[in-house]
N, C-alpha and C positions, 0 to 999 in steps of 0.2 A: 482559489485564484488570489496573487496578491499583486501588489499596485505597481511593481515595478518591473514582473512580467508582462503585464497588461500592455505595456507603453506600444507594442509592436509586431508586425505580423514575420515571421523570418520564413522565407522559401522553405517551400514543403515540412512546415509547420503539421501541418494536419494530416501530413504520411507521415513522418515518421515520430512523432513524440506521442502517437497513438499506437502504435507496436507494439505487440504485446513482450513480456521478457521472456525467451525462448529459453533460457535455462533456471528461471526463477525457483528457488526451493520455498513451498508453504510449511510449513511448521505443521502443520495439523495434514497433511499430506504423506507423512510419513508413515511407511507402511509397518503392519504390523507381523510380520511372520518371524521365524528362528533365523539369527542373523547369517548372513554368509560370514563365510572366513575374509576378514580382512587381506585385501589384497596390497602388495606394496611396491607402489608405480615409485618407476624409475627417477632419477635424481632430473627433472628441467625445469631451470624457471621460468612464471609465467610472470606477466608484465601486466597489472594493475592498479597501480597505487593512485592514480585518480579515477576519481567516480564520472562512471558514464554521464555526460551532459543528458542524453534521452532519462538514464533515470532521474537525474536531479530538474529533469524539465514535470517530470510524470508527479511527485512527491516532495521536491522543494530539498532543503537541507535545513537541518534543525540545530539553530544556533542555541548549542550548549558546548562549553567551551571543555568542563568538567568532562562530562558524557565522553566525548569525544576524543579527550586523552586518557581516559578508561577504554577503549573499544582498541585506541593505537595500540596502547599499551601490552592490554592481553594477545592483542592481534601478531604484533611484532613478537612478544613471548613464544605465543603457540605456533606460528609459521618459521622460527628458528629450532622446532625440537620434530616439525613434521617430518611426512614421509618424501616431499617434497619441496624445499623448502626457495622461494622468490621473492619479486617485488610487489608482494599484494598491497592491496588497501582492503580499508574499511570506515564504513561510513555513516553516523543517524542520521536517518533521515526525518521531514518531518510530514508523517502519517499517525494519523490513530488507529489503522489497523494492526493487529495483535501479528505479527508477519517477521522473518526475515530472511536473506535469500544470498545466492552468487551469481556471479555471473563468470560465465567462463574467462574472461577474459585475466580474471585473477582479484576479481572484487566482491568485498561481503558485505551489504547493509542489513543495517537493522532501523526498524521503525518504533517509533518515540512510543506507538503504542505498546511495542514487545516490552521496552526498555523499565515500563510501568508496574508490568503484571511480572516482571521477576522479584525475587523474593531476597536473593543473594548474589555474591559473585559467584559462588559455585553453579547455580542456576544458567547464571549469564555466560559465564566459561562452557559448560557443557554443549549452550546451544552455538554457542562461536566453535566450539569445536568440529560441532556436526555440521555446521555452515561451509569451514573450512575442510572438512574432508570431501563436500561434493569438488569444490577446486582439484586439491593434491591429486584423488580418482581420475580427474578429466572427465566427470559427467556431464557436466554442462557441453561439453566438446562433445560427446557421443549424441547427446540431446539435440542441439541446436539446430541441424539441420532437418534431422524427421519429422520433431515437435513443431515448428514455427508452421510449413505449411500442415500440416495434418489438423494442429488444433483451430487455425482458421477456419478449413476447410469444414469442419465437421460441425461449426458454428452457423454457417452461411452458406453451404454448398456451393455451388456459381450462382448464384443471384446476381453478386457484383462484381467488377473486375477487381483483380487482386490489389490496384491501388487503394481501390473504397474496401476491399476486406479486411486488411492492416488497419485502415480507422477501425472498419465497423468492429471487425472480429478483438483490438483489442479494448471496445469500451464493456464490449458484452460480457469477456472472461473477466474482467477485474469488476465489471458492478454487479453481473447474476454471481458470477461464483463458479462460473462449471468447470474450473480447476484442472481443462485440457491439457497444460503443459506441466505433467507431474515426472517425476522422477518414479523409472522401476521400484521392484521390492528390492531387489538386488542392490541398487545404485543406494536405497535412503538404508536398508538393512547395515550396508557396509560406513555409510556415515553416521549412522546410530555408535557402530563400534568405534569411528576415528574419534567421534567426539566425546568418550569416555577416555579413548585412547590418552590424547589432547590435553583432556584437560588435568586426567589424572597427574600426566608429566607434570603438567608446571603449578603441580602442588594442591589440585584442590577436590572437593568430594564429588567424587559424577552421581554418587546416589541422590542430589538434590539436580539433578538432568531429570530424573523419572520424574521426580516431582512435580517436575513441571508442567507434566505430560497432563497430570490431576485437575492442573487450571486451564489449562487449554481445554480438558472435556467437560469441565464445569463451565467454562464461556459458552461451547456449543450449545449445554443442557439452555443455558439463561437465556439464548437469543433463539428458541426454539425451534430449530434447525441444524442442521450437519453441516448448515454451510452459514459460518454468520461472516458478515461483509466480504471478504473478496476472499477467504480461504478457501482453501481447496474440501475435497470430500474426503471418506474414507481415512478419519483421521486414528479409530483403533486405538485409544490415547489409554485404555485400562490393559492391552497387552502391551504396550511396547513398556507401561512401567514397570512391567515383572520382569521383563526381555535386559531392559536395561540397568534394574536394580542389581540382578545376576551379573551383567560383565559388570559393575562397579563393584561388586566386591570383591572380582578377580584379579579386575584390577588391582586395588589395593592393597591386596594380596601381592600382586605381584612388584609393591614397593615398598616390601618388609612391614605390611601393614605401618608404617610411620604414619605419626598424625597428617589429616589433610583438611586443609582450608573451608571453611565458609562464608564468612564473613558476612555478615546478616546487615547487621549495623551499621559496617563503612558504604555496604552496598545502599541501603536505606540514606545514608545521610547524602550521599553522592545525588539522588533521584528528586531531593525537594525543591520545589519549583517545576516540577516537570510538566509541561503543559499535559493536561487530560481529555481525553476524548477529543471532540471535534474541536476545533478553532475557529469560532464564531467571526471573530474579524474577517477571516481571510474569506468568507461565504457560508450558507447553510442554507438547508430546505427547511420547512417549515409549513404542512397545511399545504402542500403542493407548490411552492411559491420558492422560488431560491432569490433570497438576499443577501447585500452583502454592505455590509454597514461600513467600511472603510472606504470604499468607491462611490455606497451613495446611490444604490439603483437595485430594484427588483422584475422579473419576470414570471410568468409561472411556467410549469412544467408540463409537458402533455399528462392526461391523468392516464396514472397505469403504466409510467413507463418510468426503467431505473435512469439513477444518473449518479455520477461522481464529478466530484470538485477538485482538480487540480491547479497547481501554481500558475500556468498560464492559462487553461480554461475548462469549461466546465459543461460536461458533454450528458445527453439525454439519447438513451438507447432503446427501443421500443422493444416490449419483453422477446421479443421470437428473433431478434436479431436484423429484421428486413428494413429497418432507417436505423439513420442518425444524425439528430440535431447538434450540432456543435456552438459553444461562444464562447469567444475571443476576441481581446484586441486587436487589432488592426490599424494599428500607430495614429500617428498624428496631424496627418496631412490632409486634404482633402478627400472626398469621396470618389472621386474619379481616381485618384492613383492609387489611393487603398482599394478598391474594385479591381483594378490590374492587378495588382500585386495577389489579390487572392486570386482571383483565376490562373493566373499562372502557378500560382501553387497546389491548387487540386486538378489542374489540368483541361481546363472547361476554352475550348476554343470557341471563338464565334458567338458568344452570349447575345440574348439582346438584354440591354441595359435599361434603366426607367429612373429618372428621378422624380423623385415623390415625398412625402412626409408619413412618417409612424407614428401618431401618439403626440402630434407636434413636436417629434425631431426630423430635422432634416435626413434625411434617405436616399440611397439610391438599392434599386432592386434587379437580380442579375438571375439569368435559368440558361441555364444549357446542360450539354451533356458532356460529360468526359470521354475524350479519345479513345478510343479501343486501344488493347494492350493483352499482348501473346494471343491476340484473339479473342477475347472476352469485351465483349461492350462493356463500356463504361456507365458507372451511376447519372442517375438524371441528380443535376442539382440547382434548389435554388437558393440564393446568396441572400441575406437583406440587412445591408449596412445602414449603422444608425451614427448621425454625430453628436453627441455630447459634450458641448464643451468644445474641448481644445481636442477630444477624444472619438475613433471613429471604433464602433463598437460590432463583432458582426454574428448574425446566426446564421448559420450554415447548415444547411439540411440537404440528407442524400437518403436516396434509395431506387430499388431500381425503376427503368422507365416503365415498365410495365405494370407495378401498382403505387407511382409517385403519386398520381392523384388523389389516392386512398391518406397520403401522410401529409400534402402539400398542404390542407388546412392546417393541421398541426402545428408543423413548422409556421405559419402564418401568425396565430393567434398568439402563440410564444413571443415573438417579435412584436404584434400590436399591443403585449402587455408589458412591455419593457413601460418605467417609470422611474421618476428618481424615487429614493428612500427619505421619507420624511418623519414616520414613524419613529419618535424616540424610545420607544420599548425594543424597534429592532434595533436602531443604530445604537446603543447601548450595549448592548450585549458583548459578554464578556467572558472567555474562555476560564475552564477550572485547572487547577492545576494540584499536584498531587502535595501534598502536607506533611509532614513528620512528627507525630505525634507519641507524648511517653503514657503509659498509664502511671495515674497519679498514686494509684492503689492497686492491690490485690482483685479485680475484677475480671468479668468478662468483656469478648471482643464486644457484645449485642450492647453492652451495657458502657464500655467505653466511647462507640459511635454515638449513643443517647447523649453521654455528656461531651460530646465537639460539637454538638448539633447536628448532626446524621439522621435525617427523616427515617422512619422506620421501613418504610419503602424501599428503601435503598441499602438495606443490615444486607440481605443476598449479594448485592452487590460490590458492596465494602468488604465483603468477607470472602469474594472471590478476589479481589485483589489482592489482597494479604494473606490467600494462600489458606483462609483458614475458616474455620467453623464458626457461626455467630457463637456457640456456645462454649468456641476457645477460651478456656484461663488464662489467662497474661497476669504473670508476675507485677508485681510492682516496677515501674523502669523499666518494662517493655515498650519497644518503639513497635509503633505499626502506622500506617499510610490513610488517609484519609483524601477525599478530591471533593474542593471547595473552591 
């Protein structure tokens, strides 16, 4: 969450900036089998060059100015030599999951945390390539409409009406992980091959595309799980580097073997400063407790239940999918018209209203149920707006009427733990950012982390980032990445 989303509640806030992305590509999603023959869709352009307001509501935008004319850059390159070629865009955004995706509509982001664990431009070009072939194929277009209802559904059954599944169904895909909205073998086989294709053209090695593949299944190994933070399953990341080391050498075969790009170094020196991992300013959980030391205020979390922090708010999903607590802003005004204002946005007619105090902030507390819709009763919800300040704050809890009383303390206790943040340990806290660093000597990686001050704790870790073995040699004048 950051401070200047916060300021306000916007109509149907909480239906649609909880949407899940009906065409989103996971990186680690990509299947593994013998590729199809690339197919080659006809000449239309598609209209994307600004990034959807929903995603940059869901993820933020990550102001790096660099970054950002490196993604144009290669973007506009490799969408002039495609099979298709329009008005795309391309966008970082700013997430620390390791992720990047399209959307059909003709737009490609990539998240600050992919941006980290690449190694080169060639890395980076190959996955911009396979990003941009799901566009030129039109997969997200074939997607969009079967995926969106199926993977809700198959999260939530009818429990809720389809307005409370859009929240609920998309906090559960992006915080469990269960990677509903994937692209066939067909669909990611044939962007395996565009993004070799791609990137081959406009000069650079796609055999460091497989490579990549290596760190990606080295993350899964460290976060012990198939599925770490919001990627998808089934990521197969030791076949598709054989699958696609083969067409990279076809490729460049197939352009007179002429030398092709890397660029290890300019890609390195581009990425320092790059924030790393989470961004403690903008919120974080900690011991069950989510602060946020820029706004100045903590809660805790139901125990046992996931949650994700977004730029405007910061949602708690109960493992099985059947609630979900939401907070968010809700502007500036009094409590009485920030109360309307949210009902009218999740749809809750006829509430009855309470004002009361939380924790000694003024309050007011609202339950009803939402409208039926296509025939589906609506979630039971209850609202409990808090004011802080000049600031009306709200937790929002739903699920259905039939086991709310099961979750209504939940949501309760949440809201009675709202305080402000006075802890200088947490309001200190201060995001890592990724480093560029030379070896001074003829050493190893293990032994170059020992001297930047690299806890040993963390050599695995360091040495997944860079792509390399602790027990990697590094020349003298070797750069590699460090997050301090």
């Amino acid at each position: 969450m950051n401070t200047s989303l916060l300021r306000g509640l916007r109509t149907g806030a909480l239906l649609t900036l909880l949407l899940p992305l009906a065409s989103s590509s996971s990186l680690t999603d990509w299947a593994a089998r013998t590729p199809a023959a690339p197919r080659t869709p006809a000449a239309r352009p598609l209209q994307g060059a600004k990034p959807d307001p929903a995603v940059i509501a869901q993820f933020g935008l990550y102001n790096s100015a660099s970054l950002q004319k490196l993604i144009d850059a290669k973007g506009k390159q490799m969408t002039a030599i495609s099979d298709r070629p329009g008005d795309y865009g391309f966008t970082v955004v700013d997430s620390p999951v390791i992720n990047a995706f399209a959307t059909p509509d003709g737009h490609v982001y990539f998240t600050r945390g992919i941006m980290a664990y690449f190694n080169d431009e060639a890395q980076f070009a190959g996955v911009l390539g396979h990003e941009l072939g799901h566009i030129t194929a039109q997969h997200g277009k074939k997607q969009q409409t079967r995926s969106t209802i199926a993977g809700i559904g198959m999260i939530l059954g009818s429990v809720l009406a389809p307005r409370v599944m859009q929240s609920v169904g998309g906090v559960a895909q992006q915080v469990v992980g269960l990677g509903m909205l994937k692209y066939g073998r067909d669909d990611e086989n044939e962007s395996d091959a565009l993004g070799v294709k791609y990137s081959t053209k406009i000069g650079y090695d796609a055999s460091h595309m497989a490579d990549f593949f290596q760190t990606l299944q080295r993350t899964e190994e460290q976060s012990g799980s198939s599925i770490p933070t919001f990627l998808s399953t089934h990521p197969n990341s030791a076949d598709r580097y054989t699958r696609v080391k083969s067409l990279a050498a076809q490729a460049k075969q197939s352009v007179g073997n002429r030398p092709l790009a890397i660029n290890r170094n300019q890609y390195l020196k581009a990425i320092e400063g790059l924030t790393y991992g989470e961004d403690p300013r903008q919120g974080y959980v900690e011991g069950g407790v989510f602060y946020h030391p820029d706004l100045k205020f903590r809660f805790p979390i139901p125990s046992g239940w996931k949650s994700q922090n977004s730029p405007d708010k910061f949602q708690m999903a109960e493992p099985n999918g059947k609630a979900l607590l939401v907070f968010l802003g809700a502007g500036n005004g009094s409590l009485d018209a920030a109360a309307q204002d949210l009902a009218k946005a999740i749809g809750v007619q006829g509430a009855s209203a309470q004002k009361t105090t939380i924790n000694g902030f003024p309050a007011l507390v609202f339950e009803g149920d939402q409208a039926a819709q296509d025939g589906q009763q609506g979630a039971h919800v209850l609202a409990q707006l808090l004011q802080d300040g000049q600031t009306v704050y709200a937790f929002v809890g739903l699920a259905a009427a039939s086991n709310f009383g099961t979750y209504a303390p939940q949501f309760q206790r949440a809201a009675q733990g709202y305080a402000r943040l006075t802890d200088a340990s947490k309001l200190n806290r201060q995001p890592e950012h990724i480093r560029i660093k030379s070896a001074a000597s003829n050493t190893t990686l293990a032994s170059a982390l020992a001297a930047n001050g690299i806890p040993s704790k963390r050599y695995e870790e360091m040495a997944i980032l860079n792509g390399m073995k602790t027990s990697t040699q590094l020349p003298k004048g070797t750069l590699f990445k460090i997050a301090k």
